[in-house]
N, C-alpha and C positions, 0 to 999 in steps of 0.2 A: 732408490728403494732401500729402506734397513735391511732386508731380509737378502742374502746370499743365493742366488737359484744357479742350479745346473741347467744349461739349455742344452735339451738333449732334440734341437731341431736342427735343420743343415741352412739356416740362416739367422740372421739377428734378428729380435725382439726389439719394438720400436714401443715404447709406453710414451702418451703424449698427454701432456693437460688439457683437461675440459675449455679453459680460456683460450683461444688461438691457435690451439692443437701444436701449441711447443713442444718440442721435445722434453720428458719431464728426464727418461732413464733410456737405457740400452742395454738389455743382457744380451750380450756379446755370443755367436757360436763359439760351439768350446770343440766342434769337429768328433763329438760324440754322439751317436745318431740312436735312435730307437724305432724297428720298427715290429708290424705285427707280421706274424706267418701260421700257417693252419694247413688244410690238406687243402690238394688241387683241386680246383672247379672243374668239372661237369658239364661237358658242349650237350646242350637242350634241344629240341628238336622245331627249330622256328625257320625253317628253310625260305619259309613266304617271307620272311622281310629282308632277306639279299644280303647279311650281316650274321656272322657270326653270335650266337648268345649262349651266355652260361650262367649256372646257376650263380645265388647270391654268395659271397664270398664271407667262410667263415674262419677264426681266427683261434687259435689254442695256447699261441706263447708270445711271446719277444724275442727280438733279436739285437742286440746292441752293438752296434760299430763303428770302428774307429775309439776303442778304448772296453775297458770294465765296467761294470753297470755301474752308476754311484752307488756311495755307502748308502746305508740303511738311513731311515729318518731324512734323509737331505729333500731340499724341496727344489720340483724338478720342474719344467717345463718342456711339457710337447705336443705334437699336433693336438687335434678333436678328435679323429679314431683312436690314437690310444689314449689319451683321457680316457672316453668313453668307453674304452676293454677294461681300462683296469678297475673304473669304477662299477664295471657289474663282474669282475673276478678280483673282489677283494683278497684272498686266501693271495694272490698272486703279485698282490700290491709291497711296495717297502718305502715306500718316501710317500711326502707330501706332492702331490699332482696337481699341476696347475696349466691353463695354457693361454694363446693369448683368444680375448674375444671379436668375433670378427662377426658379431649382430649388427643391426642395423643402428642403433646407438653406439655403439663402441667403436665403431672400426672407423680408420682415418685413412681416406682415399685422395690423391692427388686429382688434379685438373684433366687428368686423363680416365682416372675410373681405377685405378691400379691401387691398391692396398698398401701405404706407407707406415701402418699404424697403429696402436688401437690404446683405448683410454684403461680399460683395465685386464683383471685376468680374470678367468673362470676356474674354482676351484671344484677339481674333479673326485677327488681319493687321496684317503688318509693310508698310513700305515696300517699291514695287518698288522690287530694283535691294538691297538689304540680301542677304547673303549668307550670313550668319551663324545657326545657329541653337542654341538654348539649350534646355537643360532645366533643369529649376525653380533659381531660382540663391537661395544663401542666405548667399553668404559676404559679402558688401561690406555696410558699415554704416555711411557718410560722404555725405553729400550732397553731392559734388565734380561729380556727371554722372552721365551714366546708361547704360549697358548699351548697345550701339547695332542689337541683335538684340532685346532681350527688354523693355529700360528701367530694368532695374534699377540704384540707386542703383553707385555703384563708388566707389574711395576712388581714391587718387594712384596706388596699382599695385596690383592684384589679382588673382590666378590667378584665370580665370575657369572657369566646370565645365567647360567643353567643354576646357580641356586648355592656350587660347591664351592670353598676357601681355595681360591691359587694361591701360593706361595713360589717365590724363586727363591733357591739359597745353592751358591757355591756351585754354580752349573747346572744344577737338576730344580727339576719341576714337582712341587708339590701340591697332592690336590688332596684336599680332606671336607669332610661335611664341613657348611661354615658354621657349626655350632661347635664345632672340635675349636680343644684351645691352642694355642702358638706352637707349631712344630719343633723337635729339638732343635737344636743348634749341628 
């Protein structure tokens, strides 16, 4: 993969190509963990089914361990609960959120049924505070920088789908109407 992710899950990330289900990448654990916590659940009153039950369990922050959360902007990887918190608590969000898919197309299962695998990610949550939003972008093909809505790769100038001028210069990302002319230097 071009792109640098934090695995913030307590094992490795197996990406495999669509042909033969090779191994295409590996983001490695990096032994930094994330997970969700909220107030205690609630024993319900279900005595007729011989089991313990409580309510559904909700969730109000993170907790990261075995290290510092990553920096801001960084694009992370972790489970599908918190994908899915932090993509409906944007306000709460600071990196690109991605995790891996384990649909029924995606996912790559050994001769036993065990999950070895999976062909891509699922992108959950941008940065608060990013403003920008993209649909699927296919046009850029340079590893100059990346997309500052979606991550996508972009070259030195490239109409982007949504209609506006990306520009890359000197590490930062510029996005202007595409009828604006050439950004300063």
């Amino acid at each position: 993969m071009s792109t640098s992710f934090v695995n913030c899950t307590p094992h490795d990330i197996v990406v495999c190509r669509d042909e033969n289900n090779s191994t295409r990448s590996i983001v490695s654990r990096t032994g930094l963990e994330v997970r969700m916590h909220g107030p205690a659940q609630r024993t319900m009153p279900f005595q007729t089914t011989g089991v313990d039950v409580v309510e559904r369990a909700t969730f109000d922050r993170l907790e990261w361990l075995g290290g510092d959360e990553p920096a801001d902007n960084k694009f992370i990887i972790v489970s599908m609960p918190v994908g899915e918190f932090l993509a409906t608590h944007p306000t709460l969000c600071k990196w690109y959120v991605f995790g891996p898919d384990t649909g029924p197309d995606a996912c790559v299962r050994d001769s036993v049924g065990r999950i070895v695998g999976t062909k891509r990610l699922v992108f959950y949550a941008k940065p608060s505070g990013v403003h920008y939003d993209c649909v699927i972008c296919t046009n850029f093909n340079t590893p100059l920088g990346y997309c500052a809505s979606c991550g996508t790769d972009i070259s030195e100038q490239a109409v982007h789908v949504d209609g506006t001028m990306v520009w890359w210069r000197d590490g930062a990302l510029l996005r202007l109407d595409k009828n604006a002319p050439t950004p300063p230097n």
